[in-house]
C-alpha positions, 0 to 999 in steps of 0.5 A: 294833860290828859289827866287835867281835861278828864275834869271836863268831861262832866261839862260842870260850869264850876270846874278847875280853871272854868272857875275864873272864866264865869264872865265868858261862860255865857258866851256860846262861842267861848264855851264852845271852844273851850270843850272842843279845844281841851278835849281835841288838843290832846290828841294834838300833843299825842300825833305831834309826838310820834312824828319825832319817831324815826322808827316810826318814819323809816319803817312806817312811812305812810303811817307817819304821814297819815299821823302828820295829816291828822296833826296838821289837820287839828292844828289847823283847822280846829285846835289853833281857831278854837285856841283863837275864840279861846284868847280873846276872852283870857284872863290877864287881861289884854297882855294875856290876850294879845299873847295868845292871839299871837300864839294861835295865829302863829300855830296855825300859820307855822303848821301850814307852811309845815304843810306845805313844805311837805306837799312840795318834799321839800323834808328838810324845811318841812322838818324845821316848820313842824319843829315850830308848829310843835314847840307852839303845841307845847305851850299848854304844858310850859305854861303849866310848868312855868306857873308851877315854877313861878308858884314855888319861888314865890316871886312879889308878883300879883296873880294878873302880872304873873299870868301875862308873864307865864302867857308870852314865856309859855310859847316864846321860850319853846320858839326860842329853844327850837329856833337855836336847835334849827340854827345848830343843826343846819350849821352842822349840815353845812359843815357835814356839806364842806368836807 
């Protein structure tokens, strides 16, 4: 991800994927986003993915937490309202756009209650909403992934069908994968609990 936003560091208008959005350029808050939203996200994938060290948890405690502000902060405040100007104007039309809509506004919510559930130590919940939050993190690299995929099947799809397709599965398979991993776990914990 880091390798595909180096790109955009020259604020070209004819760059990579900016090449299919010249109908939203002209507008200041779309184009706003975009930069802010490639080049912060990143940071996004970066602190989501130390907050999965239990080294890092266990040796480092108030590191981890500073990391986990730093995530929930971004998130909430800057990736997931960018991610949000950003889905109004996707391409795919509205499919896509309803996708993303509900992708940003789910991202946001999920990594407050996250948030919140931290605030009240309540770690075992707390662990499960930022499992979400960051399954939804994930989405900008599944659907690289999936369109990969669907490029060397070379499935009958038009380019348009394709892309809403790739935009509902980017984020709702992750949601799916994380929420049968939580249902699995804490079947487990019960059981543990049992004995």
């Amino acid at each position: 991800m880091i390798l595909l936003s180096v790109p955009y560091l020259a604020l070209e208008r004819y760059t990579n994927f900016l090449k299919t959005k010249q109908l939203a350029w002209h507008v200041m808050e779309w184009r706003l986003s975009f930069y802010i939203h490639v080049f912060v996200s990143t940071a996004v994938l970066i602190t989501g993915l130390l907050q999965f060290s239990s080294y890092l948890l266990k040796k480092y405690p108030r590191l981890h937490r500073n990391i986990g502000k730093t995530y929930a902060f971004v998130v909430t405040f800057i990736s997931g309202p960018t991610g949000l100007v950003m889905a109004f104007y996707a391409n795919g039309g509205l499919y896509a756009r309803i996708s993303f809509v509900i992708l940003s506004v789910l991202w946001i919510v999920v990594t407050v209650i996250g948030w919140r559930k931290a605030l009240q130590r309540q770690w075992e919940e707390h662990s499960n909403w930022m499992l979400r939050s960051y399954a939804l993190t994930l989405s900008a690299v599944t659907l690289r992934f999936y369109a990969y995929v669907l490029g060397l099947m070379h499935m009958p799809l038009r380019p348009v069908a394709a892309y809403v397709l790739i935009s509902w599965l980017s984020w709702t398979l992750n949601l799916f994968v994380v929420e049968c991993y939580i249902r699995w776990k804490t079947r487990g914990n019960q059981l543990l609990a049992q004995r």
